[in-house]
C-alpha positions in Angstrom: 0.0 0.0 0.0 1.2 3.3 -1.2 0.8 6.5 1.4 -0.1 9.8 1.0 -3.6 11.1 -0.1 -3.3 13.8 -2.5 -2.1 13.0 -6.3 -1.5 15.1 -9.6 -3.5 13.1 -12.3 -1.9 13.7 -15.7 -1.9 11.8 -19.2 -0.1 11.1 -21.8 -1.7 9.0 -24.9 -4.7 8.3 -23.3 -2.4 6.7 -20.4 -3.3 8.1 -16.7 -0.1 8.3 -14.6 -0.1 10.5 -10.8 2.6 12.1 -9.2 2.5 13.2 -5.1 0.7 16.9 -4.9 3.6 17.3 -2.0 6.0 17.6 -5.0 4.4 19.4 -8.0 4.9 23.3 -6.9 3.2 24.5 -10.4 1.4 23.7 -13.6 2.2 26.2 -16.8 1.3 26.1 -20.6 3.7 24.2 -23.2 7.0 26.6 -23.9 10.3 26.4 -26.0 12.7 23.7 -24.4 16.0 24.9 -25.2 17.9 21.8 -26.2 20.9 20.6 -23.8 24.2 19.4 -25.3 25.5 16.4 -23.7 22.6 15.6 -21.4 21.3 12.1 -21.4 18.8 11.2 -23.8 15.8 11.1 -21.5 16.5 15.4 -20.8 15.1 16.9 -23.9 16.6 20.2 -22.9 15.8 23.5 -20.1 13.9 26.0 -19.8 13.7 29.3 -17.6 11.2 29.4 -15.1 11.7 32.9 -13.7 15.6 32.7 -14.0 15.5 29.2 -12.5 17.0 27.1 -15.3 15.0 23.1 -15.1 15.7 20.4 -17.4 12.5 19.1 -18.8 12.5 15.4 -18.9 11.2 13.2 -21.3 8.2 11.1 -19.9 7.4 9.8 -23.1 11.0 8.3 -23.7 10.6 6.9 -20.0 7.6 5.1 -20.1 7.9 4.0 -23.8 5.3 5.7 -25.6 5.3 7.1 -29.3 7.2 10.7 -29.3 6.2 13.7 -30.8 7.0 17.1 -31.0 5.6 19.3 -27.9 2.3 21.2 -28.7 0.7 24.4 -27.7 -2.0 22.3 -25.9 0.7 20.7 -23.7 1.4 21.3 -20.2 4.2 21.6 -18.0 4.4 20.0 -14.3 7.2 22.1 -12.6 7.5 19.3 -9.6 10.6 18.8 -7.2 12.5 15.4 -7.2 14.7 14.4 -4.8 17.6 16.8 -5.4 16.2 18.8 -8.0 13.4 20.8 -9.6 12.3 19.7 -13.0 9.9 19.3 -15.6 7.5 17.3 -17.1 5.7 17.9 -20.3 2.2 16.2 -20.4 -0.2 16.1 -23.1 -3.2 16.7 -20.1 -3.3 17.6 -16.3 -6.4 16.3 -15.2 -6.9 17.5 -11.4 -5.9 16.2 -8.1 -7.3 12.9 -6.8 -7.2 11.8 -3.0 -6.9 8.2 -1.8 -5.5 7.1 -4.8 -1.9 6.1 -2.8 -4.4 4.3 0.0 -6.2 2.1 -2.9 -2.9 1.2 -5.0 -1.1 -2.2 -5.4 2.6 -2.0 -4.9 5.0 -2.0 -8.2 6.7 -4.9 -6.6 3.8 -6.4 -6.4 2.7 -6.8 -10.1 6.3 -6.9 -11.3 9.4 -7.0 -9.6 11.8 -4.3 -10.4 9.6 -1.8 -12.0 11.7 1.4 -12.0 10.0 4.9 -11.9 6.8 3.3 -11.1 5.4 3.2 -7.3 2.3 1.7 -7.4 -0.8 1.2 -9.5 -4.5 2.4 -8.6 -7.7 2.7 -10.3 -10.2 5.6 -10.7 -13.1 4.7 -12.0 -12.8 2.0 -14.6 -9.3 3.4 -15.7 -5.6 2.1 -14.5 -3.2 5.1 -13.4 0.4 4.3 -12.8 1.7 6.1 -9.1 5.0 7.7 -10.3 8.2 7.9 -8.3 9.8 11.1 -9.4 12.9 10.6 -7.0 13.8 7.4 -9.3 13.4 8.9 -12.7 16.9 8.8 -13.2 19.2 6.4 -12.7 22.4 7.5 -10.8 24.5 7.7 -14.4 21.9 9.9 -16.1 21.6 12.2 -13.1 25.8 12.2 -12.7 25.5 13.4 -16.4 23.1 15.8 -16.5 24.9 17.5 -12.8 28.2 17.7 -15.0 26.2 18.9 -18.0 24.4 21.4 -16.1 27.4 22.8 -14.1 29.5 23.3 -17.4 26.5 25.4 -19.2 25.2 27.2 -16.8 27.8 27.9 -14.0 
């Protein structure tokens, strides 16, 4: 059983996924991502929040889905991962559910050694997959995006 009660329902090709309200800190309209040289494939560049620089990960790439170029109708979740802000570009933010942590079935559970996943719930007669934004990266992708992020914008 997952805790917490309040969760940021978003989608992305008709797929429901939730990440922890405690770490989302803002929602905004697609904008340009200014592409990164160097960073690891799953950062698909920056962007300046109010002269805070954040990469913008790729949340397609992670979870396997078809890509496509971001559209005006996109939104951004600015959220906080374990030792950093970043970004998320969605196609839809769909509100805040409660419960859904209280009602969902352990990753482990359903398969061991699903990454980026915590849990599994359902609302309604739809699945949504409990993100984990603190393991989004593995250790080598967030070494290289530090080291990438330190030489561009020190």
């Amino acid at each position: 059983m997952i805790s917490s009660n309040q969760y940021v329902v978003f989608s992305l090709n008709e797929q429901l996924f939730a990440l922890r309200l405690a770490a989302v800190e803002r929602i905004i309209r697609a904008v340009e991502v200014t592409p990164l040289p160097g960073a690891p494939a799953i950062v698909l560049g920056v962007i300046n929040l109010r002269g805070r620089i954040l990469p913008v990960f790729n949340v397609r790439g992670r979870f396997r889905l078809p890509e496509r170029e971001i559209e005006l109708s996109d939104q951004i979740i600015v959220a906080r991962a374990r030792t950093r802000g970043v970004a998320l570009v969605v196609d839809e933010v769909r509100g805040v559910r409660e419960g859904l942590g209280e009602e969902a079935v352990a990753a482990e559970e359903i398969l061991p050694g699903l990454e980026h996943v915590a849990g599994v719930a359902k609302l309604g007669g739809e699945i949504i997959l409990l993100h984990d934004l603190d393991k989004f990266l593995s250790l080598a992708e967030e070494r290289a995006l530090d080291g990438v992020l330190e030489l561009s914008y020190s």
